[in-house]
C-alpha angles and dihedrals in degrees: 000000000000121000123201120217116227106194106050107182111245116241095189115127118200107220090198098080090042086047090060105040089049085051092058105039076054093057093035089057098045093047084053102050095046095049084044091074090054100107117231090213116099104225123159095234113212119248122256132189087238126037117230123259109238091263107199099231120158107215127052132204121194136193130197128206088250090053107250124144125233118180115196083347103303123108118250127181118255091247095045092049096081095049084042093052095045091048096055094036091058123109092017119125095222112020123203141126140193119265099203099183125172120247096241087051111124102245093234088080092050092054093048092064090041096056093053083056092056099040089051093039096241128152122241136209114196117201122235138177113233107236138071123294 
C-alpha cells in the first residue's frame, strides 16, 4: 500500500534577501577601509603645490614636532624604528612606506627616516597639504 505524502517541504531559496545582505556587507567594508587610512596622530602637516594622492602604502611614519616617531600610530623610540621598519617591509615586492612629518619638526628627524630608506632601498611617500605656506 502506497501512502502519499500532503505536505512536501519546499526547497525553494530566495537569492533576493542573500543579494542585499551581500550588498551591504560590500558597502560597509569599503566605508571602513577608506576611513582606516585615515592616521590618529595630530601632525601639521606641511603645505605642497600639489596634494598627495591617498597612496596605499602600508606602513606609516610619523613625526611630531617634538620629534617623536609614531609608526601606524603607535610611539617608537628613535633606536628600535629601523629595525621596525625592516622587519614590516620584508617579504613585500615593492617596498615603501609614507613619512608624515610636522612642519615644525627639526629636519634632522626627517632625514633619519629618509636615510633607512635608503640604506634598505625602500620607496618613500612623503605627505603633504595642498595650499600655500
Amino acid at each position: 500500500m502506497k501512502l502519499k505524502r500532503r505536505n512536501k517541504a519546499n526547497p525553494e531559496f530566495s537569492l533576493a534577501a542573500m543579494v542585499d545582505v551581500i550588498l551591504l556587507l560590500l558597502i560597509f567594508f569599503m566605508v571602513t577601509s577608506a576611513a582606516s587610512s585615515v592616521s590618529a596622530i595630530d601632525v601639521k602637516l606641511p603645505k605642497g603645490e600639489v596634494e598627495n594622492p591617498n597612496v596605499p602604502n602600508e606602513l606609516s611614519v610619523s613625526i611630531k614636532e617634538d620629534g617623536t616617531y609614531f609608526v601606524d600610530d603607535k610611539a617608537i623610540k628613535k633606536e628600535a624604528l629601523e629595525n621596525l621598519i625592516v622587519n614590516r617591509m620584508q617579504n613585500r615586492p615593492n617596498p615603501s612606506f609614507t613619512i608624515r612629518a610636522d612642519k615644525n619638526c627639526l629636519h634632522k628627524d626627517v632625514v633619519f627616516v629618509m636615510e633607512v630608506a635608503e640604506k634598505h632601498q625602500f620607496n618613500i611617500a612623503i605627505a603633504t597639504t595642498k595650499g600655500e605656506e
